[in-house]
C-alpha positions as CSV (number, residue, x, y, z in Angstrom):
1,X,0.0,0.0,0.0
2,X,1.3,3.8,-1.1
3,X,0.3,6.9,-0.8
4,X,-2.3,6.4,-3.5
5,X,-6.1,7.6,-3.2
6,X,-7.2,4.4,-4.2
7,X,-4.7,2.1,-1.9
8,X,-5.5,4.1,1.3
9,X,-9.5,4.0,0.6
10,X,-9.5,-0.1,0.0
11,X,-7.3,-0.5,3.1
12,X,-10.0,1.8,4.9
13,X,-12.0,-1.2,3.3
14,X,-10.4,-4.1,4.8
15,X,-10.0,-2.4,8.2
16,X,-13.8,-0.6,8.9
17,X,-15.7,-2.2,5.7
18,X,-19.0,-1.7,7.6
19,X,-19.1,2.0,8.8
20,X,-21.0,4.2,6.2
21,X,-18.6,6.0,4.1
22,X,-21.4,8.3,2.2
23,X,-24.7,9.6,2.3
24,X,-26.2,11.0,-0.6
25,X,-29.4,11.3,-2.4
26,X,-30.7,8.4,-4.1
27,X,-33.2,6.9,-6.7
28,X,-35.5,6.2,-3.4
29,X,-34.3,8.4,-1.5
30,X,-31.3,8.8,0.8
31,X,-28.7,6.2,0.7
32,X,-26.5,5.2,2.9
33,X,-23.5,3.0,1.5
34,X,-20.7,1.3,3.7
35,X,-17.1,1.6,2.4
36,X,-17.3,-1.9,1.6
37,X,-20.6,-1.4,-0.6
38,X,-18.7,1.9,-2.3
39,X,-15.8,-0.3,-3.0
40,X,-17.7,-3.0,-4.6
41,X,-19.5,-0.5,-7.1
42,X,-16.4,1.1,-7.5
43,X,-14.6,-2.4,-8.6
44,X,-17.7,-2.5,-11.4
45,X,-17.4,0.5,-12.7
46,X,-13.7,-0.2,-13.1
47,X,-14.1,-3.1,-14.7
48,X,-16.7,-1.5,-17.3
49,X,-13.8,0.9,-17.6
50,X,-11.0,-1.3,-18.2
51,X,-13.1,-3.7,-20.3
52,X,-14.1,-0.4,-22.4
53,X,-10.0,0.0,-23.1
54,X,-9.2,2.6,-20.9
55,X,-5.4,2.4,-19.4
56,X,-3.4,3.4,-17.0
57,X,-2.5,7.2,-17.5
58,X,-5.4,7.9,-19.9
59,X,-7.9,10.6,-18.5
60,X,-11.4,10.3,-17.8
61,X,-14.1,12.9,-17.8
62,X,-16.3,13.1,-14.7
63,X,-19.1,15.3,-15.7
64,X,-22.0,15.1,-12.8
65,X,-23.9,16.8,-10.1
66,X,-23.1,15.4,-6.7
67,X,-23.8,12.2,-5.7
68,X,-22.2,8.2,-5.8
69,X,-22.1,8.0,-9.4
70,X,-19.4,11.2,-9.1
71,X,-17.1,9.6,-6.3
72,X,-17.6,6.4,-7.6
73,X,-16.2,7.5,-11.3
74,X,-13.3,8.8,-9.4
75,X,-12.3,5.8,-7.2
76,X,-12.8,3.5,-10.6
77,X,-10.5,6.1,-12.4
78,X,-7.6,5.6,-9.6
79,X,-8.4,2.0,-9.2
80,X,-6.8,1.1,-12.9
81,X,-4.6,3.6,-12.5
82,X,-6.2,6.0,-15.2
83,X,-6.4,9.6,-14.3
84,X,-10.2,11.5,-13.2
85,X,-10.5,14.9,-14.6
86,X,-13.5,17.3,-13.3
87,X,-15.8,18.7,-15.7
88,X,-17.9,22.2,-14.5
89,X,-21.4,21.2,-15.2
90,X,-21.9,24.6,-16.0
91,X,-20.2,24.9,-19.0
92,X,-21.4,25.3,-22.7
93,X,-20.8,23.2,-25.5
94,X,-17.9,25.4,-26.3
95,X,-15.9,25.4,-23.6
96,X,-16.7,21.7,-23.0
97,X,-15.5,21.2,-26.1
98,X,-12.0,22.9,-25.3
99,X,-12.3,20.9,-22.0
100,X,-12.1,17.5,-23.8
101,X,-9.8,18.6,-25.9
102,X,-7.6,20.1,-24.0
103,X,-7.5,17.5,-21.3
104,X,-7.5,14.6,-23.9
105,X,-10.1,12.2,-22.5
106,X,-10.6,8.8,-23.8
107,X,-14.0,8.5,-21.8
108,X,-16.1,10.2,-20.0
109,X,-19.4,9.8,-17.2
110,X,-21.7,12.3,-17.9
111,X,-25.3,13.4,-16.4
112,X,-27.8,12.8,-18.8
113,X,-29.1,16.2,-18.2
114,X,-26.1,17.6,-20.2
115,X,-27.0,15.1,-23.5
116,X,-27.0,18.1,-25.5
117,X,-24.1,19.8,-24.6
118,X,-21.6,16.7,-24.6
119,X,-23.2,15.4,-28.0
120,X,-22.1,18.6,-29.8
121,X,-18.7,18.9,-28.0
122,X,-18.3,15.2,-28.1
123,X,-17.8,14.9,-31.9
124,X,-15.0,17.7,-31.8
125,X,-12.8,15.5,-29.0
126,X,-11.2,13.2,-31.0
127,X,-9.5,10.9,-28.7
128,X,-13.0,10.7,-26.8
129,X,-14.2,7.3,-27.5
130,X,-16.4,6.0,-24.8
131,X,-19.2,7.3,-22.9
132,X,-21.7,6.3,-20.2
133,X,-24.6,8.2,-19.5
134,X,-26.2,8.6,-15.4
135,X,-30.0,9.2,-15.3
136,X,-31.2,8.5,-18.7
137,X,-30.4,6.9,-22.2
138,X,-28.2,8.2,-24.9
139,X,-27.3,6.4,-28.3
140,X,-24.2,7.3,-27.9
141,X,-23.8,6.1,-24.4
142,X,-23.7,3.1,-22.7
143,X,-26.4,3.4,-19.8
144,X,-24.1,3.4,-16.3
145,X,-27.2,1.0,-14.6
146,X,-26.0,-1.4,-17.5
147,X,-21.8,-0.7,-17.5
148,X,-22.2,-2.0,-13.4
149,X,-24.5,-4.9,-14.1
150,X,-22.5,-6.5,-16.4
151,X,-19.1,-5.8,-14.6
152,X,-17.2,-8.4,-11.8
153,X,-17.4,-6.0,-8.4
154,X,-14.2,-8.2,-7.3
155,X,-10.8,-6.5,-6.2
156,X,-8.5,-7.3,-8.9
157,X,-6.4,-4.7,-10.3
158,X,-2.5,-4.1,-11.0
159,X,-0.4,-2.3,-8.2
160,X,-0.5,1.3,-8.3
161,X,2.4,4.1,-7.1
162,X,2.1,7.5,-5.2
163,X,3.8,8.7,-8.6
164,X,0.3,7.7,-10.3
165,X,-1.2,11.2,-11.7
166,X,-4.3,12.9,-10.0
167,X,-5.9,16.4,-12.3
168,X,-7.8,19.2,-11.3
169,X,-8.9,21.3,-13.8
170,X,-8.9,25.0,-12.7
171,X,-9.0,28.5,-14.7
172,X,-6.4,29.6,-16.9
173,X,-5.0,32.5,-17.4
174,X,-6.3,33.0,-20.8
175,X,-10.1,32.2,-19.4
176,X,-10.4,28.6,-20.5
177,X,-9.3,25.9,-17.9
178,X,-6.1,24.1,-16.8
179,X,-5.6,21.1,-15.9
180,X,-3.4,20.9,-12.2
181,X,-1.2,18.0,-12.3
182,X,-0.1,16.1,-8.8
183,X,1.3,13.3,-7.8
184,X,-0.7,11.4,-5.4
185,X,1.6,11.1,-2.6
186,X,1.8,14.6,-2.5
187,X,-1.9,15.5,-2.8
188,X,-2.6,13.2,0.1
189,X,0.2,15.3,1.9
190,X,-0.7,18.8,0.8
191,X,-4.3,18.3,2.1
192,X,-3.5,16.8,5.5
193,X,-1.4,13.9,5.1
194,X,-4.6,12.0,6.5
195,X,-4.5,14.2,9.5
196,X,-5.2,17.5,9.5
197,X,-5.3,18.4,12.8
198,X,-1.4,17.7,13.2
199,X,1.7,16.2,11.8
200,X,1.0,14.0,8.7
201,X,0.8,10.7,8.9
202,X,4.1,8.5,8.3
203,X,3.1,5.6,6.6
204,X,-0.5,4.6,5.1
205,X,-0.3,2.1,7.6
206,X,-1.0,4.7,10.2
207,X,-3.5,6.5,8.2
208,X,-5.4,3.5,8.4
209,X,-5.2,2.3,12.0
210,X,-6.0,6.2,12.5
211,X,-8.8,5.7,11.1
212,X,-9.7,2.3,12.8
213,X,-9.0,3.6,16.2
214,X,-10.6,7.0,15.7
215,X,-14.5,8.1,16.7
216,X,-15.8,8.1,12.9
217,X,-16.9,12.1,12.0
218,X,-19.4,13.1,9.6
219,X,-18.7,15.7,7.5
220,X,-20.5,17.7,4.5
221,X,-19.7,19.5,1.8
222,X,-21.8,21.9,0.1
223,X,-19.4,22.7,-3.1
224,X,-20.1,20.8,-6.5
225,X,-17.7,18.0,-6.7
226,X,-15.9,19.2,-9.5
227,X,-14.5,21.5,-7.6
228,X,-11.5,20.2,-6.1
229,X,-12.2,21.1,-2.5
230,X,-14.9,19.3,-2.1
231,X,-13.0,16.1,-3.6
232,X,-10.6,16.5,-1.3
233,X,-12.9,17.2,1.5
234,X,-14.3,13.6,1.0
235,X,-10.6,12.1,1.1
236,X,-10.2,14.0,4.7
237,X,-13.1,12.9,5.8
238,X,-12.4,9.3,4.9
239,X,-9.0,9.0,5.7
240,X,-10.2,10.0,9.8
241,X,-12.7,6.8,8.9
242,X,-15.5,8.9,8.7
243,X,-18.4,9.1,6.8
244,X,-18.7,12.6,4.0
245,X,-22.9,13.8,3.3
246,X,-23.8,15.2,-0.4
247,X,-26.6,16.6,-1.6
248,X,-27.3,16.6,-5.4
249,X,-27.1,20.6,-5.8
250,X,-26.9,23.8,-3.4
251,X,-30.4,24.3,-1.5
252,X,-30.3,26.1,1.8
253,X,-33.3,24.7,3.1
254,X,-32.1,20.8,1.7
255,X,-28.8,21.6,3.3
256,X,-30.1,22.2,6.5
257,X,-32.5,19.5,6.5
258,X,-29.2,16.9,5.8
259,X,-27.6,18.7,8.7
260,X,-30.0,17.6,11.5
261,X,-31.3,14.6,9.9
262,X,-27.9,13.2,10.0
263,X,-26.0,15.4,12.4
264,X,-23.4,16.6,10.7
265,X,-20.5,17.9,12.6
266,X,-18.4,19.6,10.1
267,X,-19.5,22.0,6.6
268,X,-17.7,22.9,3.7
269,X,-19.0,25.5,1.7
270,X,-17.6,28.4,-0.5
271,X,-17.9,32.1,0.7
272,X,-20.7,34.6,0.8
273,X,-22.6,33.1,-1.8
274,X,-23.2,30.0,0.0
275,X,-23.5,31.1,3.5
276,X,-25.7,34.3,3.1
277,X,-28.8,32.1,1.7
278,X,-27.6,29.3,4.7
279,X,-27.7,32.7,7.5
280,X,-31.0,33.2,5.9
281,X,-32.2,30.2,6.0
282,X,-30.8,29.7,10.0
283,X,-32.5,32.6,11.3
284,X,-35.8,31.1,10.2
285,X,-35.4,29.0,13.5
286,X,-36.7,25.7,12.2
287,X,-33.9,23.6,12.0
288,X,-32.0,21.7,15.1
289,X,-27.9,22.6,14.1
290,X,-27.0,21.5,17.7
291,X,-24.7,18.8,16.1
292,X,-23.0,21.0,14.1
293,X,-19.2,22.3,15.5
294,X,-16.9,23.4,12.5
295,X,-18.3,26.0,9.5
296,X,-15.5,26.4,7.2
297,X,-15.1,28.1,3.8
298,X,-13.1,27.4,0.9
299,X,-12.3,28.9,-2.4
300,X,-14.0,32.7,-1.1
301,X,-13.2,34.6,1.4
302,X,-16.3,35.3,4.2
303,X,-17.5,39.0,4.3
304,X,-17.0,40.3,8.3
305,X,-20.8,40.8,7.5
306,X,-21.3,37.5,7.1
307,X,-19.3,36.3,9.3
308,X,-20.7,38.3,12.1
309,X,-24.3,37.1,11.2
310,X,-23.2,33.3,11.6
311,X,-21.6,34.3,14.4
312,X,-24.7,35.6,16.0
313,X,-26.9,32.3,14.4
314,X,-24.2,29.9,15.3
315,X,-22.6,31.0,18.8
316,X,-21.5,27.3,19.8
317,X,-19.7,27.4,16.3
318,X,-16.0,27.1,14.8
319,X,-15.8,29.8,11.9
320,X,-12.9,29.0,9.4
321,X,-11.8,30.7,6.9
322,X,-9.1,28.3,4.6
323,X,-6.4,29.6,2.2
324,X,-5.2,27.8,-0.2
325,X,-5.4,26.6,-4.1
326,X,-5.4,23.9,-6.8
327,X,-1.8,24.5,-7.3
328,X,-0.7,24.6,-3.5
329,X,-3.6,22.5,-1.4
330,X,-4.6,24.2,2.0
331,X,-2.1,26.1,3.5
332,X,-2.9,28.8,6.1
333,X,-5.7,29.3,8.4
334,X,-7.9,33.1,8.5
335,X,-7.2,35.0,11.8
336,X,-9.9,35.8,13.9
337,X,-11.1,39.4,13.0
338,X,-9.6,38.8,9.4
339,X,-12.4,40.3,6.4
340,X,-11.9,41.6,3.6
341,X,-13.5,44.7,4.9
342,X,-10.7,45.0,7.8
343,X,-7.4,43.3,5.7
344,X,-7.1,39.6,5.5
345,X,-4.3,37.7,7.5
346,X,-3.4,34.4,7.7
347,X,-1.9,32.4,9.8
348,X,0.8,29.5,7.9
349,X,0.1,25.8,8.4
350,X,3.2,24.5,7.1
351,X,6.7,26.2,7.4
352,X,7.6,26.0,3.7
353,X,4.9,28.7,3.2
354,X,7.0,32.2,2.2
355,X,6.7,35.5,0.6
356,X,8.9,36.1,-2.2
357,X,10.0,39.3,-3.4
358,X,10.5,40.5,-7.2
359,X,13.7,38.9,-7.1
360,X,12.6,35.6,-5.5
361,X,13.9,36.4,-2.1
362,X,12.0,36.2,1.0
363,X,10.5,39.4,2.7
364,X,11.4,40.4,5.7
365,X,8.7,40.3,8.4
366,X,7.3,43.3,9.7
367,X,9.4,45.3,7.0
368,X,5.7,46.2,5.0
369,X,7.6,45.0,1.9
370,X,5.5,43.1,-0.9
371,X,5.9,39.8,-2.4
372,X,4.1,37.3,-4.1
373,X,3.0,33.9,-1.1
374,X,5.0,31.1,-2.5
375,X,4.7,27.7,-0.8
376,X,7.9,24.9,-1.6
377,X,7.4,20.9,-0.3
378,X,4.2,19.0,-1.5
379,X,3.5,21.0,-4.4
380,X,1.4,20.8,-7.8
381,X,3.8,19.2,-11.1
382,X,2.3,21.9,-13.0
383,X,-0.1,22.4,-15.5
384,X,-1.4,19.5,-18.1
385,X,-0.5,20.8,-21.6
386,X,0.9,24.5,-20.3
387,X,4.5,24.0,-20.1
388,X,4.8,27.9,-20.9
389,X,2.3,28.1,-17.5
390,X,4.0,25.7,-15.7
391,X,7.4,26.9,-16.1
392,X,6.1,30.7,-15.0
393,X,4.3,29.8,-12.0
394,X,6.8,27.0,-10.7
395,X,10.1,28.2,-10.2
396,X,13.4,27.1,-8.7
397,X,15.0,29.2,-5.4
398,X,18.3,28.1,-4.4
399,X,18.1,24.5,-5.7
400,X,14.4,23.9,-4.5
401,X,11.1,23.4,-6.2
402,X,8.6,26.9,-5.9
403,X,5.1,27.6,-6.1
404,X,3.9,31.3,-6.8
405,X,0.5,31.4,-5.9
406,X,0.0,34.9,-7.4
407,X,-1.4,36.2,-3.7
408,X,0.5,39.7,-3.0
409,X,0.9,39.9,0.4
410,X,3.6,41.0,3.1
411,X,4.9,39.3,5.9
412,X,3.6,40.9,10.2
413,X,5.5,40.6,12.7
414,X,4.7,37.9,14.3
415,X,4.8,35.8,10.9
416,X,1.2,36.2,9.7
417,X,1.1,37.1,6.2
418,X,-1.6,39.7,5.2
419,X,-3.1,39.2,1.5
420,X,-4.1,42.2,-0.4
421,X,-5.0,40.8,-3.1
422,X,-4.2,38.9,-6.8
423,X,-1.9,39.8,-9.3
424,X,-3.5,38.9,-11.9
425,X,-7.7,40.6,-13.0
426,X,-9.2,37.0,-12.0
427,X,-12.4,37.6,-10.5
428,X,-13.6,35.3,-7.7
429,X,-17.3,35.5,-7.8
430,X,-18.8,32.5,-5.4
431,X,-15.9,30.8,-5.8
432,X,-15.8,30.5,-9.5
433,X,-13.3,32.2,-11.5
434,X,-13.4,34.5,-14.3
435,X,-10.6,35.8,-16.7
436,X,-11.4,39.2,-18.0
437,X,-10.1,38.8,-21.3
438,X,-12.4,35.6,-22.2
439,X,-15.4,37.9,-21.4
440,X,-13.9,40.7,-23.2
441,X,-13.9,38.4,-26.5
442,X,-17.2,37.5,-26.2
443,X,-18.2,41.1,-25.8
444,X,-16.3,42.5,-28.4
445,X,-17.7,40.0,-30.8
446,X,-21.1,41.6,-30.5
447,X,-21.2,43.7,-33.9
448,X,-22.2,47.1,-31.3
449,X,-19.3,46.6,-29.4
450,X,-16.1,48.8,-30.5
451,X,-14.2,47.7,-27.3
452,X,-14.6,46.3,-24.1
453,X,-13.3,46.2,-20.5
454,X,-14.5,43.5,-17.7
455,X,-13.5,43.6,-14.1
456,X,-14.7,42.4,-10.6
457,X,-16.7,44.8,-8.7
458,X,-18.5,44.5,-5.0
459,X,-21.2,42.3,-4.2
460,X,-23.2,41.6,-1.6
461,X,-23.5,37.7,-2.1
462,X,-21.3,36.4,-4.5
463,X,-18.1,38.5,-3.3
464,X,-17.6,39.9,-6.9
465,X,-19.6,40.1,-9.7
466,X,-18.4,40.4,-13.2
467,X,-18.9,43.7,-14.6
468,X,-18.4,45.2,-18.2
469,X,-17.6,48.4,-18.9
470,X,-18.6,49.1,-23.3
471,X,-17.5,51.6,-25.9
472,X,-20.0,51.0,-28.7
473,X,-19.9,52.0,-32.2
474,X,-22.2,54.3,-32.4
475,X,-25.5,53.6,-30.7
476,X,-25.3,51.5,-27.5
477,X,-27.0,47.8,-27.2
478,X,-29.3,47.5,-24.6
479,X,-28.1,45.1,-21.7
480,X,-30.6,42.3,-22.8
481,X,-29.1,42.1,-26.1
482,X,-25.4,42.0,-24.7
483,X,-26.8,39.4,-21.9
484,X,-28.3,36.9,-24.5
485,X,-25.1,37.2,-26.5
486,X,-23.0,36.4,-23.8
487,X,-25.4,33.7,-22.5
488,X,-24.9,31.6,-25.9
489,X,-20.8,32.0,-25.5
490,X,-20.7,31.7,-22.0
491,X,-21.5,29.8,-18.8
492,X,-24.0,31.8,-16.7
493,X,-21.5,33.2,-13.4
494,X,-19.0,34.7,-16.4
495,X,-21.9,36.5,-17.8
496,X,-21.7,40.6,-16.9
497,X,-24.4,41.3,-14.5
498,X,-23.4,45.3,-14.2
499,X,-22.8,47.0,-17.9
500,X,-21.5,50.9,-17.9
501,X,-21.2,52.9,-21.2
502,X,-18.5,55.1,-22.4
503,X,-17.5,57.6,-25.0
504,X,-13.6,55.9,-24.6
505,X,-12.0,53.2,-22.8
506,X,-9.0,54.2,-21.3
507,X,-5.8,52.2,-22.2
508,X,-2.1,52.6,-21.9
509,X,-0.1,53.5,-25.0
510,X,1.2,50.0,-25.4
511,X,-3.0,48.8,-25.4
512,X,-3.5,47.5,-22.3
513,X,-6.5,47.9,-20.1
514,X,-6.3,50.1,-17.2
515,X,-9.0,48.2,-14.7
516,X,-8.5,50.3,-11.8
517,X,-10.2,52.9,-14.2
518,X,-12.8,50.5,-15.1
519,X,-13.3,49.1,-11.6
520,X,-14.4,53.0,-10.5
521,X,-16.6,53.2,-14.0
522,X,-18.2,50.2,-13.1
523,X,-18.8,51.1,-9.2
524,X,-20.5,53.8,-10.4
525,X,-23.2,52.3,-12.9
């Protein structure tokens, strides 16, 4: 056994087979499936998988809401050592078409829900030869009710290597999405090293008598699994032998109905735009949260709003606020008071956490110097297909392996580092990204658009929203025409949602878009 996702979950199977492993909704209704019962739909859908020619090292798309089929497509991947790679449901046929490109998948599992949208991007993906469909039929799909029935559920598959590949596909810097390549002995590592309360674990032996010895916790997690936090939230939960709680998609009300029914002691969810509907929700009084100990965010930042208003609902509560990325896995833990109203500051988890300077030197704490957070040790390889990417963003200081996150910051005192902000125009809104210039492309394709900035403004729920600012040609298009173009190019969250009009963008003599400008146009519309 290695530090492999899929060695350490079937020795969680020999060792505590019978606990339940995951609740999630089902045909009938809530199921509840032991690790043992996982495994064995797992080994079928492997087998399907294998029999279907898929290898070692080939990638396979996962393209589903939450739920077994999702996980289970991901344990099969690992299993015969092939490669899962997450698919945003929200995505048009376009950008899945990039997506399967791009990421070179040879088969995918797909929601029939999406038939449309993976039929026309499907025929573009050349090396995307076998499909099974979740939820309905497909003629171009084999049905996944039939891929199980006719595969063995036994436990036969070739030896596998921490070295074996594990992708997260993220946003890019051009807009369209990159696929993050680890290692799996350093993924395990660089989200807890199967304990995140303290040291990691040594050997996978430990992780596992860990988890035998250990009081099994239940934990949830709110974000879509193709995200990969909420992936790696279920590993953490099972590698502490405990059992992780989905729901299909996001409802506040069905989220806090899961909560008491099956007294969930520890959420995930992602910023403002998940937990100001949940504070709604809460203060309606008509749910039982006693079990309930640990609320923490990922991928957005809480609002001190917000986080005062849970505060008030939740007073028995732990509030956390995670930092941390595809590229870097979770690294540093929000201070107390820390908002982005009032300056966000971190406190490092690991000691290989720095921040680097211009000239890839460490900054001097309490000197109010700038750098860039950089984090060494269990890192991503780099990018899938982006060596030009790869070789920017990880960098080599003094014989040893960097990762610069792209988080300006400086380094207090006392060794916290306070975040001001990216250096890149990304705009986090609910935990999604958005690349300006993809937007910008789609805009200026409208045949009223002369030119077009897009940049992250305020809001109230999501964090940011996206926000356009237009120099037509001569008369301007009203907003619902510039909406339904977009909406036909682009997934729904990268659509503008705030448009301001101007006689002349403002640009610097060498063309480039000055968004601070922008930002204040936009603020003001």
């Amino acid at each position: 056994m290695e530090f492999n996702h899929a060695d350490l979950f079937e020795g969680l199977v020999d060792a505590i087979g019978d606990r339940v492993a995951l609740v999630t909704p089902g045909a009938d209704g809530t199921e509840h499936l032991t690790y043992a019962e996982l495994d064995a739909h797992a080994n079928r859908l492997a087998h399907h998988m294998r029999d279907a020619g898929v290898g070692p090292g080939q990638h396979v798309g996962v393209h589903l809401y939450n739920g077994l089929e999702y996980i289970a497509t991901v344990l099969a991947a690992l299993k015969i050592r092939a490669v899962p790679v997450n698919v945003n449901y929200r995505y048009v046929a376009a950008e899945l078409e990039y997506l399967y490109r791009d990421a070179e998948l040879v088969a995918l599992v797909y929601d029939a829900d999406f038939e449309d949208r993976v039929t026309a991007a499907a025929w573009e993906a050349p090396s995307l030869r076998h499909r099974v469909v979740c939820g309905g039929s497909s003629p171009h799909a084999v049905r996944y009710a039939d891929a199980l029935s006719s595969a063995s559920p036994a436990r036969d598959f070739p030896a596998r290597s921490g070295e074996d590949l594990y992708i997260i596909y993220t946003g890019g810097t051009t807009g369209m999405p990159k696929g993050v390549m680890w290692r799996c002995e350093d993924l395990f590592m660089a989200f807890g090293g199967g304990n995140p309360y303290g040291e990691p674990r040594a050997t996978p032996d430990e992780v596992i008598e860990a988890a035998r010895a250990g009081n099994p916790i239940t934990m949830m997690t709110t974000a879509p699994l193709m995200h990969g936090a909420a992936q790696m939230t279920t590993f953490i939960c099972w590698w502490m032998g405990g059992r992780i709680v989905y729901n299909r998609r996001f409802d506040p009300a069905e989220v806090l109905r899961t909560i008491e029914r099956e007294k969930v002691v520890s959420i995930g969810i992602t910023g403002d735009a998940v937990a100001r509907p949940l504070t709604d929700e809460i203060a309606t009084g008509s749910y039982d949260l006693s079990s309930l100990v640990v609320f923490s965010s990922t991928g957005a930042i809480l609002s001190g709003t917000v986080r005062d208003r849970l505060r008030e609902l939740l007073p028995n509560v732990m509030i956390i606020d995670s930092f941390g990325s595809s590229e870097s896995g979770y690294t540093a833990s929000g201070l107390e008071g820390s908002t982005p109203e009032s300056g966000l500051r971190y406190r490092p988890n690991t000691p290989r956490l720095r921040v680097l300077d211009d000239d890839l030197r460490p900054v001097s704490p309490g000197s109010g110097a700038l750098g860039q957070v950089a984090k060494s040790g269990p890192i991503a390889l780099g990018y899938w297909n982006d060596p030009a990417k790869t070789a920017r963003t990880f960098v080599q200081v003094d014989g040893e392996r960097w990762l610069l996150t792209g988080d300006i910051a400086t380094v207090e005192d006392d060794g916290t580092i306070s975040i001001f902000g990216r250096g890149s125009q990304c705009i986090n809104t609910g935990g999604e990204k958005v690349f300006p210039e993809e937007v910008e492309a789609v805009l200026k394709g409208h045949p009223a658009v002369f030119d077009a900035v897009v940049t992250g403004i305020a809001d109230e729920r999501f964090g940011e929203r996206v926000a356009a600012v237009i120099q037509p040609y001569d008369e301007a298009p009203s907003t619902d025409e510039l909406d339904a173009h977009c909406r036909d190019r682009l997934s729904g969250y990268k659509v503008p949602r705030t448009y301001a009009f101007v006689a002349t963008l403002e640009r610097s003599p060498a063309g480039k878009a000055d968004y601070r400008w922008a930002k204040e146009i936009a603020e003001k519309a």
